[in-house]
C-alpha positions as protocol buffer text, in pm:
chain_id: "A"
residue {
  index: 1
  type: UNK
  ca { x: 0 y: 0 z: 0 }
}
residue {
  index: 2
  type: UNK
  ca { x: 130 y: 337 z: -93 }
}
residue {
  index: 3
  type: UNK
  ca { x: 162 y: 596 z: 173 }
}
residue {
  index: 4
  type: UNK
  ca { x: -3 y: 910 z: 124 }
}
residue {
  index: 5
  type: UNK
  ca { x: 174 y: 1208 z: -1 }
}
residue {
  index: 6
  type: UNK
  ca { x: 254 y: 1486 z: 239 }
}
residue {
  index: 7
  type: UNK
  ca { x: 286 y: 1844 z: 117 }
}
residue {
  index: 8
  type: UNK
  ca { x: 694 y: 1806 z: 223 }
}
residue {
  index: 9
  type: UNK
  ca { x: 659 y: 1481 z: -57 }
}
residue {
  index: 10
  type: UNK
  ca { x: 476 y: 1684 z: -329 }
}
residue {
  index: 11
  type: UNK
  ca { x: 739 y: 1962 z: -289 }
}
residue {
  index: 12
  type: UNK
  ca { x: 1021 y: 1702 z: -378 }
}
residue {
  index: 13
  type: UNK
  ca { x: 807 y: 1519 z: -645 }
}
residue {
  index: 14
  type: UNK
  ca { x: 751 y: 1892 z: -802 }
}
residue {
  index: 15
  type: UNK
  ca { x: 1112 y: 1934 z: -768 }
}
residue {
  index: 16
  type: UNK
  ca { x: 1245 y: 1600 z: -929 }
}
residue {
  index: 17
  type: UNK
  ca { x: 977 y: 1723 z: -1192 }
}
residue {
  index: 18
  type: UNK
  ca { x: 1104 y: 2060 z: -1233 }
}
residue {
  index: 19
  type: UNK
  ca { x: 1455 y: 1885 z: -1276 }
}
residue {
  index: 20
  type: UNK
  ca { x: 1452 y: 1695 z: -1525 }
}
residue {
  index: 21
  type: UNK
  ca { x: 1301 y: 1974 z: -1711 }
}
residue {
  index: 22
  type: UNK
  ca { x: 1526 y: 2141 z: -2017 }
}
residue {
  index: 23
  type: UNK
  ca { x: 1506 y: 2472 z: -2066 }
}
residue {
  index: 24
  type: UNK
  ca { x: 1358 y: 2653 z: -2334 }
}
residue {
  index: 25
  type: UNK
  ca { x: 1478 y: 2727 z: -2634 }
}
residue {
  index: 26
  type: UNK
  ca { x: 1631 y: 3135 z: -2669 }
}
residue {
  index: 27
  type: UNK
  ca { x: 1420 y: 3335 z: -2841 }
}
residue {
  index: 28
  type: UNK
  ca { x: 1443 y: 3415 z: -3163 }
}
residue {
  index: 29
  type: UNK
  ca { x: 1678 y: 3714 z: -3270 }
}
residue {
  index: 30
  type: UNK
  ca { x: 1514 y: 4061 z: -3318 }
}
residue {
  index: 31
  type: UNK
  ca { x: 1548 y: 4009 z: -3688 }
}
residue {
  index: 32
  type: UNK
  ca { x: 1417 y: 3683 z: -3743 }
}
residue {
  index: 33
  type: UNK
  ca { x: 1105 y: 3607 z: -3864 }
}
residue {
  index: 34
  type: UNK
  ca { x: 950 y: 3318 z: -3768 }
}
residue {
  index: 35
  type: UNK
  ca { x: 576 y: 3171 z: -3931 }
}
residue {
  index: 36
  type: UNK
  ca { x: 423 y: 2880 z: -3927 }
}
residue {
  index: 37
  type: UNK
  ca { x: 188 y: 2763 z: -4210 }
}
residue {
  index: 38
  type: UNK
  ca { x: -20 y: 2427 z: -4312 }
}
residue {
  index: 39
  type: UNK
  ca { x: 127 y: 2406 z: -4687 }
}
residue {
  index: 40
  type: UNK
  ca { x: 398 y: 2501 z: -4895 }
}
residue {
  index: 41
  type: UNK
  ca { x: 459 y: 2892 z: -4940 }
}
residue {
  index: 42
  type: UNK
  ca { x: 540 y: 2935 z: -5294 }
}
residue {
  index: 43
  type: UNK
  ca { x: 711 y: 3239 z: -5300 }
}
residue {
  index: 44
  type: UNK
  ca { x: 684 y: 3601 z: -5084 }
}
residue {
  index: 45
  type: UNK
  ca { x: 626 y: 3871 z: -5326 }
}
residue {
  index: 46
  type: UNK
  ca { x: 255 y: 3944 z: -5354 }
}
residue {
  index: 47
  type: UNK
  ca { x: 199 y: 4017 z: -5699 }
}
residue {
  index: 48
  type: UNK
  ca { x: 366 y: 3658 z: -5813 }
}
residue {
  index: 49
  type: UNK
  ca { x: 167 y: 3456 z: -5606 }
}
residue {
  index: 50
  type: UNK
  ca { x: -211 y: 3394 z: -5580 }
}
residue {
  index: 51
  type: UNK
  ca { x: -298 y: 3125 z: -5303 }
}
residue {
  index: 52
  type: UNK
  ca { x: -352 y: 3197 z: -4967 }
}
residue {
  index: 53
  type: UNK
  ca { x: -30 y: 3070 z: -4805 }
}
residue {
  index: 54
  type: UNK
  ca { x: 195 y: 3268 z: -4982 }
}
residue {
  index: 55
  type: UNK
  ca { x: -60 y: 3568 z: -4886 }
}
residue {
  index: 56
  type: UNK
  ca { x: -18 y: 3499 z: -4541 }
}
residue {
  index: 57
  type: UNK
  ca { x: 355 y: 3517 z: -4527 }
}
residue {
  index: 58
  type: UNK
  ca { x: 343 y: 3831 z: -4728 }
}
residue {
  index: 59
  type: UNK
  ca { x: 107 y: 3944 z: -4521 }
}
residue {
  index: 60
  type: UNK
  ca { x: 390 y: 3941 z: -4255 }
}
residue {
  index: 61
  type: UNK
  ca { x: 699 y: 4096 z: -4441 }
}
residue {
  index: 62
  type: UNK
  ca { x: 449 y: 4416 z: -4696 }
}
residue {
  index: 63
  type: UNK
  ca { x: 222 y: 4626 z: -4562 }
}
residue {
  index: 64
  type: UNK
  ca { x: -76 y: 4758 z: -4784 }
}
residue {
  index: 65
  type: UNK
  ca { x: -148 y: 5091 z: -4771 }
}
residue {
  index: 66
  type: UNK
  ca { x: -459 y: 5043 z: -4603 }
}
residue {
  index: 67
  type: UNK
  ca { x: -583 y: 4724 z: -4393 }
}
residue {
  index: 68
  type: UNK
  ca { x: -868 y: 4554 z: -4258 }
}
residue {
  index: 69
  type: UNK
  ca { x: -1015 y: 4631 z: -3909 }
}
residue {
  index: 70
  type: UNK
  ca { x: -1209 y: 4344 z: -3773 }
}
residue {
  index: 71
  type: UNK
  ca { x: -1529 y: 4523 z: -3863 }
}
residue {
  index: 72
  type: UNK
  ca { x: -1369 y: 4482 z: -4240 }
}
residue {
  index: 73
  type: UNK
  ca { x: -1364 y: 4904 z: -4172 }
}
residue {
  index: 74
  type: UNK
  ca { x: -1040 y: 5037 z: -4322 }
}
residue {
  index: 75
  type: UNK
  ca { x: -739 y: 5124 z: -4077 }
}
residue {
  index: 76
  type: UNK
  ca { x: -416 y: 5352 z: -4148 }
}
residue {
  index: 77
  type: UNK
  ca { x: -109 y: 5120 z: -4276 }
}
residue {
  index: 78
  type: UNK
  ca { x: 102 y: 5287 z: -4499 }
}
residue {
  index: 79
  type: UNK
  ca { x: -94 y: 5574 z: -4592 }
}
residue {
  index: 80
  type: UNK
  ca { x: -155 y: 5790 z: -4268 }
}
residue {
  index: 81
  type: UNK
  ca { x: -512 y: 5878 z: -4450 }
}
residue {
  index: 82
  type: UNK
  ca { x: -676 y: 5927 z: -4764 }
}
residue {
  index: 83
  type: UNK
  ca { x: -954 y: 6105 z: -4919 }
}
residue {
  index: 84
  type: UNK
  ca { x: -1182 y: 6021 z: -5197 }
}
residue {
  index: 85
  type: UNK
  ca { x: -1232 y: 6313 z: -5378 }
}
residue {
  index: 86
  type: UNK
  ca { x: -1478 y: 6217 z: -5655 }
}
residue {
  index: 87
  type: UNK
  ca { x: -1592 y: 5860 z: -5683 }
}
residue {
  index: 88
  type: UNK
  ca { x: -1292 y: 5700 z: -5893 }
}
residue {
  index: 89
  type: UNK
  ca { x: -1023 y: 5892 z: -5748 }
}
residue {
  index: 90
  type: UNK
  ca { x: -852 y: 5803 z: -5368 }
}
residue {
  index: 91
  type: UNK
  ca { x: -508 y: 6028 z: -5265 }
}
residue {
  index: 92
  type: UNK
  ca { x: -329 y: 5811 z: -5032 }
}
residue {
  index: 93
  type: UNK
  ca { x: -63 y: 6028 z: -4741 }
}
residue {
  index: 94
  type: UNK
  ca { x: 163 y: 5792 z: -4654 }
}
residue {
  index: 95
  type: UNK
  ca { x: 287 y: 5800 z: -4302 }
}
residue {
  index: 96
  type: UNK
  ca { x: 641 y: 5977 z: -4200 }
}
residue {
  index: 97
  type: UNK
  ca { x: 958 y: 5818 z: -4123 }
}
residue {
  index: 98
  type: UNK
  ca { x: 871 y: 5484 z: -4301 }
}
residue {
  index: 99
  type: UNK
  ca { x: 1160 y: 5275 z: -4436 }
}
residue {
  index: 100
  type: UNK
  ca { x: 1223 y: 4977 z: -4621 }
}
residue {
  index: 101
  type: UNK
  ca { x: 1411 y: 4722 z: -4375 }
}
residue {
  index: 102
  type: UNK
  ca { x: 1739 y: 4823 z: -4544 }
}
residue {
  index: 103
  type: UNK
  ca { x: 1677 y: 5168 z: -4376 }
}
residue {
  index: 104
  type: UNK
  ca { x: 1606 y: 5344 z: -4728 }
}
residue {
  index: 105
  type: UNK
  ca { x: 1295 y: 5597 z: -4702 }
}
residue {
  index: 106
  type: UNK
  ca { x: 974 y: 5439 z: -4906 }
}
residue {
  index: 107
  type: UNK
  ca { x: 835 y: 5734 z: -5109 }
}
residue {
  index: 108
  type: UNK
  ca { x: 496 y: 5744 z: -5299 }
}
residue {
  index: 109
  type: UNK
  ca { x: 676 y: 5658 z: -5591 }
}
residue {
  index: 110
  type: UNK
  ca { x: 769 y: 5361 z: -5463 }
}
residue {
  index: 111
  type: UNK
  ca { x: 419 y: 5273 z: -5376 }
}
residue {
  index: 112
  type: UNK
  ca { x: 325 y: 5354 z: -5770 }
}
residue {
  index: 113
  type: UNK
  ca { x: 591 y: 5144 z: -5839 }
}
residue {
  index: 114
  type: UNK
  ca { x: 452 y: 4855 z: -5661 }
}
residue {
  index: 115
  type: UNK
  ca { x: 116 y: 4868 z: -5746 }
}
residue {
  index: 116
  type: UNK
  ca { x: 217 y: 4948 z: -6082 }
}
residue {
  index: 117
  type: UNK
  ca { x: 398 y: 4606 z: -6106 }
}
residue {
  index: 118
  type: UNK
  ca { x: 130 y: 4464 z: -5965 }
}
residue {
  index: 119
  type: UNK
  ca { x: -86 y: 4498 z: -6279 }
}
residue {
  index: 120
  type: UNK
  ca { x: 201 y: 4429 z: -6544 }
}
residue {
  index: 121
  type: UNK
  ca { x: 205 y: 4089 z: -6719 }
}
residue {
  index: 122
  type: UNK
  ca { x: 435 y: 3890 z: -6520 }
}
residue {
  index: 123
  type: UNK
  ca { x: 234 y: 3956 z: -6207 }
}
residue {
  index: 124
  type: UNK
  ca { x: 20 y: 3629 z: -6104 }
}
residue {
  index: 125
  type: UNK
  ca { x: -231 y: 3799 z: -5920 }
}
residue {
  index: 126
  type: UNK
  ca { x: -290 y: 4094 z: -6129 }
}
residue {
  index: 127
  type: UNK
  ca { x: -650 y: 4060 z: -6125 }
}
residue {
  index: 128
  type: UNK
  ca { x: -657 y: 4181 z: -5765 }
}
residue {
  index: 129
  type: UNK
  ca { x: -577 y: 4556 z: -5930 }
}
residue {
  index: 130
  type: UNK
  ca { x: -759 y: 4495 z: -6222 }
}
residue {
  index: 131
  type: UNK
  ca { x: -1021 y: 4808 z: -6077 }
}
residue {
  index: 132
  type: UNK
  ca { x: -701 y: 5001 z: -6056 }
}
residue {
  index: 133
  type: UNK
  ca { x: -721 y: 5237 z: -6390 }
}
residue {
  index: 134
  type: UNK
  ca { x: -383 y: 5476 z: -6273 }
}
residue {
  index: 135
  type: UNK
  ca { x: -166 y: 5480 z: -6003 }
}
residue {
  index: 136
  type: UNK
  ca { x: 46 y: 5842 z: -5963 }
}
residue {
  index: 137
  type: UNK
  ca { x: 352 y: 5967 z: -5676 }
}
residue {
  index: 138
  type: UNK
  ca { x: 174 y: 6329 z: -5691 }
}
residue {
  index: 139
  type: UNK
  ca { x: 494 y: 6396 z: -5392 }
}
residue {
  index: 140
  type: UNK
  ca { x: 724 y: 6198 z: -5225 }
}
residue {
  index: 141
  type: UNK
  ca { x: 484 y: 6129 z: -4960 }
}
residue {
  index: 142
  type: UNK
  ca { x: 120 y: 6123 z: -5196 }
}
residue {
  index: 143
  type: UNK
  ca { x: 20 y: 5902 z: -5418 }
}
residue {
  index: 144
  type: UNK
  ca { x: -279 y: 5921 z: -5646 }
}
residue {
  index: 145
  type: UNK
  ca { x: -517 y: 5619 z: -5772 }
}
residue {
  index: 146
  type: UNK
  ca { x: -798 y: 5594 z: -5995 }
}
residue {
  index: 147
  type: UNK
  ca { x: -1028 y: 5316 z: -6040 }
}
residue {
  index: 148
  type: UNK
  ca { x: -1186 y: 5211 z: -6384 }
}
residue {
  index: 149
  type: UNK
  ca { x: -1519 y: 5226 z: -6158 }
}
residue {
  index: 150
  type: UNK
  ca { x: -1647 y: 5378 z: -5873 }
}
């Protein structure tokens, strides 16, 4: 028959435990990026890939200029705010101080450029812009769009 525990016994069982424990693992360095997906991520550029992996990971390393609330509502990402001044037209200020990760400022023309790419041939998931009539860097930190529709 076993003798019952005493709270002196669970302290040393919680302790032989707690032994033969390892320790975790260090965290991950400040740069690393670490995600963890169901399937096989076929590449990280958004305009070359249309399945919803690879959108996930991008989804991780670009930011839009705009994004999703969880009311599906639109929240500031890029662009500090935007207007709609007629029905087809949106201006887009991006926010100050943002930089690409090799510390080089991102301008509105680099947005253009994006989205511009975006629609060219050898973009995969250029349907997504398809709406998209013109995209414009009206100043280094505005960028114009027009849709084919309002």
């Amino acid at each position: 028959m076993l003798a019952p525990v005493t709270s002196r016994g669970a302290l040393l069982l919680v302790a032989a435990v707690a032994a033969g424990c390892r320790p975790a693992a260090p965290p991950a360095a400040p740069e690393t990026l670490e995600i963890a997906v169901q399937a096989d991520v076929t590449g990280v550029y958004p305009a070359m890939r249309e399945e919803s992996f690879s959108f996930d990971v991008s989804s991780n390393i670009f930011e839009g200029l705009v994004r999703p609330r969880q009311d599906l509502t639109a929240e500031p990402a890029l662009a500090q705010r935007w207007e709609n001044p007629d029905e087809r037209t949106w201006l887009f200020r991006l926010r100050p101080g943002l930089r690409f990760s090799d510390g080089t400022p991102v301008t509105a023309a680099d947005v253009a450029a994006a989205l511009t790419f975006g629609q060219g041939p050898r973009a995969v998931a250029r349907n997504i812009l398809a709406p998209v009539e013109s995209v414009e860097a009206l100043a280094p930190d505005l960028v114009r769009v027009r849709t084919r529709y309002p």
